[in-house]
N, C-alpha and C positions, 0 to 999 in steps of 0.2 A: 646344647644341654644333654645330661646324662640322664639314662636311668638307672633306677635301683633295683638289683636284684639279690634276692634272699636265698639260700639253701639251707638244706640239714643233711648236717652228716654226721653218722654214728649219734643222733644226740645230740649235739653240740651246731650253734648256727653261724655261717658263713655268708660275708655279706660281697657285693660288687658292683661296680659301676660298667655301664653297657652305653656305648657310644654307637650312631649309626644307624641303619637300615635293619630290621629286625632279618631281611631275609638277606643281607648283604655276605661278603666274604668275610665268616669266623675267626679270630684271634683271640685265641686265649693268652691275658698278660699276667706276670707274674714280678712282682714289686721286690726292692731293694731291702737288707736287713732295718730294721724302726722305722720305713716309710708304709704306706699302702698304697688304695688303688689308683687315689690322684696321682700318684708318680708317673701315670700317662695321661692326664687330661691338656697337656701342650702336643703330644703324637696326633691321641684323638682327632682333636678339633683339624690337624694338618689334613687327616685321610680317612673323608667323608663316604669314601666306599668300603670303607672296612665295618665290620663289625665287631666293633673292640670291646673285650669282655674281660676288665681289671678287677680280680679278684682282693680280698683282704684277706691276707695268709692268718692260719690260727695265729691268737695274738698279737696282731694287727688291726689298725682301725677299728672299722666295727662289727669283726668278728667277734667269735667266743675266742677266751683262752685255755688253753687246756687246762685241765683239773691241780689243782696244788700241790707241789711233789713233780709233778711230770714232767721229764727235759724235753727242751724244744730241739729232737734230733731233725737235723733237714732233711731228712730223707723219709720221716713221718708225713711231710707234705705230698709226696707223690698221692698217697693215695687218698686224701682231701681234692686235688686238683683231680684225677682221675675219677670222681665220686662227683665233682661239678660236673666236668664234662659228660657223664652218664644222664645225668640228670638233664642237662640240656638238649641233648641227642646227637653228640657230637662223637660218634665211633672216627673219626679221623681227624684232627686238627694240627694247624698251624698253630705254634705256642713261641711267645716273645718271651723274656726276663732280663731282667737289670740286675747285675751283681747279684746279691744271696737268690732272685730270681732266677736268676741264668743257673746259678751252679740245680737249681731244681729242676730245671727242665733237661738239662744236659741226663741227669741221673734219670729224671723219667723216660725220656725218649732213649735210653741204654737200656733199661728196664723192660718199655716196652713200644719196641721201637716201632709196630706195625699200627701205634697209636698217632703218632704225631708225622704230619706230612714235609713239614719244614721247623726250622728253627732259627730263632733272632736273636740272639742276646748281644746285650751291651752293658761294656765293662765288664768281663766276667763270664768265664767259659766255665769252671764246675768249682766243688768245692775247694777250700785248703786241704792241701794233702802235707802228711806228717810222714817223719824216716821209725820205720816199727821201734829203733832204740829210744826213743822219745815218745813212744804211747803210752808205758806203765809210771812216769813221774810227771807227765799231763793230766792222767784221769786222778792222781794221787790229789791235784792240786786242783783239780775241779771240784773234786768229793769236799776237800776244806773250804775251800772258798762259797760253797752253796750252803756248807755249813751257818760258816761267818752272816753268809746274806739276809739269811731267815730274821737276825735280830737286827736288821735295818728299818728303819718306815722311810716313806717318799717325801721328797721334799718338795714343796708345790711354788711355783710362779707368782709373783704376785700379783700379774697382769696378763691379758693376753698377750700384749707389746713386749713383752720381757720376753714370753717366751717365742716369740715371734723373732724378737732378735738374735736369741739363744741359738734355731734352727739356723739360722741366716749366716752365723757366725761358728756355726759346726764343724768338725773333724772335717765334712767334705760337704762346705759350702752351696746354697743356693740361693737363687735371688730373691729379692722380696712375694713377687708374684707368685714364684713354687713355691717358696715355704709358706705362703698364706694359703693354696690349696691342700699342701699336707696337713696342715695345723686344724683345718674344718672337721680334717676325717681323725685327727689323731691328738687332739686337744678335746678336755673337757670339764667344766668349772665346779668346783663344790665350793662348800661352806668357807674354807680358808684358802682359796686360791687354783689355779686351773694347775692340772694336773693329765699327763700322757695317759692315752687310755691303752697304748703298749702295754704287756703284761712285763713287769719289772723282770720277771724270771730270765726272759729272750738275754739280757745281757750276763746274764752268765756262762762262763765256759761250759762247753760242751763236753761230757763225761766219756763217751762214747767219738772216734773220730776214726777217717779214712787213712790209710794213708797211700803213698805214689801208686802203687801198682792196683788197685783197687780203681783208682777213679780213673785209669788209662782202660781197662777195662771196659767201664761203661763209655768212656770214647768210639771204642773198637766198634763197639755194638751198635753205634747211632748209624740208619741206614738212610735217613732222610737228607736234604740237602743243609747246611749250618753256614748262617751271614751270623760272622765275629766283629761287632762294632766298638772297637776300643778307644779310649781316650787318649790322647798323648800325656793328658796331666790327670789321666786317672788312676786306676790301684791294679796291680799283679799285668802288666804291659809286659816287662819283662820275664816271665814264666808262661807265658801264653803258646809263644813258638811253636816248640817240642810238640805241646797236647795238641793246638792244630791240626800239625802235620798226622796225627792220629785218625783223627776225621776221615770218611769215606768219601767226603764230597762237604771239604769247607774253605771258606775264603774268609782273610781276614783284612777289615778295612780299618785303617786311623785314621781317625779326624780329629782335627783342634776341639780340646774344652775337658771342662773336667770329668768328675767321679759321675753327676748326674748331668751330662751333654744333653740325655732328648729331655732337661729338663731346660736347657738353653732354645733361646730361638732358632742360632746357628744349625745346632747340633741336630734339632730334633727335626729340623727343615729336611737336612740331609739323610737324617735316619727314615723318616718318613717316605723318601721318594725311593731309596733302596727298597723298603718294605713293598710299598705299593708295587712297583715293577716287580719285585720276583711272585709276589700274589698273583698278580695278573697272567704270567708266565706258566703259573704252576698247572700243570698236568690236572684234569679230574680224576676224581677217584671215586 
């Protein structure tokens, strides 16, 4: 079983799920774009020495969402995660992420790298990066499209099972068991039908973007050691290489499964004993 833990930052509150031994070996996880912080309760339950602390990113689960108007730039997250881990008393951590998680931890630990002692990510080393001729007809078409969006309303489920299948049957697939722990934290029912407690706004293009030589950058900068768990049938496999090889000290491992692997038993078996091993391994600080 989990527990629950709450934060406040800036104003605004911040929820997470804490697996483990309270005095056990710290992890901070950081969850996939529209997932939250069950997106690690199959890791969890494998690495009962860990103390795994899966946060719900602004606008996730059951966090706040940021204020109406405001873009969810990802690189706003650094300093939400950096404001948990203050509050916990974690001046040095080990930080995991999955996809849109990875690329935040990659920017924090560039940012600031004498924060974070290791780093895990899977599927997903940092953000998408854009060629600078392709920024000013991007943000052109961000700026309209968030326009367009303002006069949409949500369309709601008209069952839990519907939307149950919806997830199951998503851009990038999970099985019945994940999608029914994400849907606990990320499903929630009103008068006419259950409805994502995601903040609609997340799925809009972002106005504001990186591009190549920017997020090589905060590569440069990562001074800790970086395990790259990538999918053979998951997403940007083939752009990963190059940015690796960037790394001070990274290794890149594939293993069979998809977009969310430690959301497989397979996947998450094998992720889990890499994790545990180099924990055990790590240097005190």
């Amino acid at each position: 079983m989990y527990r629950t833990l709450s934060f406040e930052v800036n104003g605004r509150h911040f929820a997470a799920m804490e697996w483990g031994a309270p005095d056990a070996e710290p992890l901070l996880a950081l969850h996939g774009w529209l997932d939250n912080a069950a997106s690690f309760t199959r890791l969890a339950a494998l690495m009962p020495e860990v103390r795994l602390i899966a946060i719900d990113l602004a606008g996730h689960g059951f966090s706040d969402h940021r204020p109406v108007g405001v873009p969810y730039y990802i690189w706003d997250n650094i300093a939400d995660v950096l404001a948990i881990a203050d509050q916990l008393g974690l001046k040095r951590f080990a930080l995991a992420g999955h996809s849109m998680g990875a690329g935040i931890a990659t920017l924090l630990a560039g940012s600031f790298p004498a924060r974070v002692s290791q780093l895990f990510l899977i599927d997903g080393l940092a953000p998408l990066d854009y060629e600078p001729e392709q920024l000013p007809g991007l943000l052109a078409d961000a700026v309209l499209k968030r326009t367009r969006a303002g006069r949409r309303a949500l369309r709601p489920y008209a069952s839990f099972e519907q939307a149950l299948q919806a997830r199951m049957a998503g851009r990038w697939p999970v099985c019945k068991e994940a999608a029914q722990w994400l849907l606990a934290r990320g499903l929630e029912q009103r008068d006419n039908g259950w409805y994502w407690r995601n903040d609609s706004a997340l799925t809009l293009p972002s106005i504001v973007r990186l591009c190549d030589a920017q997020i090589d950058a905060f590569l440069r900068r990562i001074q800790c050691p970086v395990l790259l768990v990538m999918a053979d049938r998951g997403i940007g496999l083939d752009r990963v290489e190059r940015k690796c090889a960037l790394l001070s000290d990274g290794e890149q491992v594939v293993l069979p499964g998809g977009h969310h692997l430690h959301l497989e038993e397979e996947g998450a078996a094998r992720i889990a004993k890499l994790i545990s091993n180099r924990l055990k391994i790590a240097p005190d600080v």
